[in-house]
C-alpha positions in Angstrom: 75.0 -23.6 64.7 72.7 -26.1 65.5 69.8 -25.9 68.5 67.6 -28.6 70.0 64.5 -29.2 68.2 62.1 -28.6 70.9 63.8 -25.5 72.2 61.6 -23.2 69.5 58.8 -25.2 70.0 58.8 -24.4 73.4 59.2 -20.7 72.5 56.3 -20.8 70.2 54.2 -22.3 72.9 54.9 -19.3 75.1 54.1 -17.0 72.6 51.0 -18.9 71.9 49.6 -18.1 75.0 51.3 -14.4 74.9 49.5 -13.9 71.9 46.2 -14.9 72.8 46.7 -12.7 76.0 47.3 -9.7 73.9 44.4 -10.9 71.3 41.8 -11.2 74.7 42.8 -7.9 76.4 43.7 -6.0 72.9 46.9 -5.1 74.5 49.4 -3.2 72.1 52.0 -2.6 75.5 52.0 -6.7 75.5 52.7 -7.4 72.4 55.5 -4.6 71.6 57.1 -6.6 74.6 56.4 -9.7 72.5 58.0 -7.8 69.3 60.9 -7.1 71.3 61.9 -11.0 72.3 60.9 -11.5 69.0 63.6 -9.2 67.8 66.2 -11.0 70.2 65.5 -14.1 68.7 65.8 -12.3 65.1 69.1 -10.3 66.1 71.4 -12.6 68.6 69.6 -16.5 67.2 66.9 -18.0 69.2 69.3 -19.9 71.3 70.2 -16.7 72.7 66.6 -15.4 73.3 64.7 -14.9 76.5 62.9 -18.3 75.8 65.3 -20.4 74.4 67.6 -19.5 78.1 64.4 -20.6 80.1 64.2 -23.7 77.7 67.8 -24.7 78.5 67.8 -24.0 82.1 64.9 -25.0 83.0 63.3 -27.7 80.0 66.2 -29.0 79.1 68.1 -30.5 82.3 64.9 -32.2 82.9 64.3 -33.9 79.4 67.7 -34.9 78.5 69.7 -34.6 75.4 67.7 -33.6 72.0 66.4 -36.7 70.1 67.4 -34.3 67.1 68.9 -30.9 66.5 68.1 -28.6 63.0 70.3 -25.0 61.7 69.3 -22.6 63.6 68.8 -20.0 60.4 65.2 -20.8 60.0 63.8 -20.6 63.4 66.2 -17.1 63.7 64.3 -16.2 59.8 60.7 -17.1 61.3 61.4 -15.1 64.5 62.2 -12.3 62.2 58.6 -13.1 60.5 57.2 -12.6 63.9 58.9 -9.6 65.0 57.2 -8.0 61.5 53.6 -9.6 62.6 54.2 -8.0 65.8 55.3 -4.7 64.3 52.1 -4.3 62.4 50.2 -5.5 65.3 51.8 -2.9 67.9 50.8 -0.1 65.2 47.6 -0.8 64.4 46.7 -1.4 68.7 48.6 2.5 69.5 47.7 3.8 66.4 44.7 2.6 65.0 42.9 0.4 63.6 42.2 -1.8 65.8 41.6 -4.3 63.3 44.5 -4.0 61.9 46.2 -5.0 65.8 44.0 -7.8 66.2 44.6 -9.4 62.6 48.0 -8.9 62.9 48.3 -10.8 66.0 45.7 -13.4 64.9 48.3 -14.2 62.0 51.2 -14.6 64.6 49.0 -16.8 66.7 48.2 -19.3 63.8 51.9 -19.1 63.4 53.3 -19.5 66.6 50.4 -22.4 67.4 51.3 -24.5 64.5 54.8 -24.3 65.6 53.8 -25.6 69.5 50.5 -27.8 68.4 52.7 -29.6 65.2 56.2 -28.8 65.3 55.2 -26.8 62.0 56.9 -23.7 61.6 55.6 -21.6 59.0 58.4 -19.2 59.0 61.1 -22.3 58.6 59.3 -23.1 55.7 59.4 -19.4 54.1 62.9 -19.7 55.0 63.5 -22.8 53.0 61.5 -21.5 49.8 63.6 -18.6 49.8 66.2 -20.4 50.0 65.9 -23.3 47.1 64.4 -19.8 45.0 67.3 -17.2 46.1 69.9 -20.1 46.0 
């Protein structure tokens, strides 16, 4: 299935600030929350995630059709990515170390910021290298 090209940008701009919320506060509640949309987006396809239904009920109608649209596998593959950041993150913020939260997240955030700042998903790209490797 193919999705809009700015509807997981849009995502990873939310999770942008998200992340930086959780990274300020050192919030592990926050970012298990975060984990779970990321595992929506992993599980049912980011087109089917909290933040890809506000991007096409609320973004979309007001920017018009997609000047592109890409497989939807990659962006599903990176939010998978995420959802392990985020695993790592919540553990290491309830469990300890703290370190361990905060670097965690701090990895996300690079993530998800390249994705909003530069339409440069990191996970899409693992995705593709796995895929010309795998076959």
């Amino acid at each position: 299935m193919d999705i809009d090209v700015r509807g997981p940008r849009f995502g990873a701009a939310l999770t942008t600030a998200v992340l930086a919320v959780v990274l300020i506060t050192g919030s592990g509640a926050l970012l298990a929350v975060q984990a779970a949309l990321f595992a929506v987006g992993a599980v049912a396809g980011v087109q089917r995630s909290p933040y890809g239904w506000l991007f096409r009920t609320l973004i979309r109608p007001r920017v018009g059709p997609p000047p592109a649209t890409e497989e939807s596998a990659p962006p599903r593959f990176a939010q998978a990515v995420g959802l392990a950041f985020a695993a790592v993150g919540v553990a290491g913020y309830l469990a300890g170390p703290q370190w361990l939260g905060m670097a965690a997240t701090g990895c996300a955030l690079a993530a998800a910021f390249l994705n909003a700042a530069f339409a440069y998903c990191l996970g899409c790209e693992m995705y593709l290298a796995l895929r010309r490797t795998v076959g």
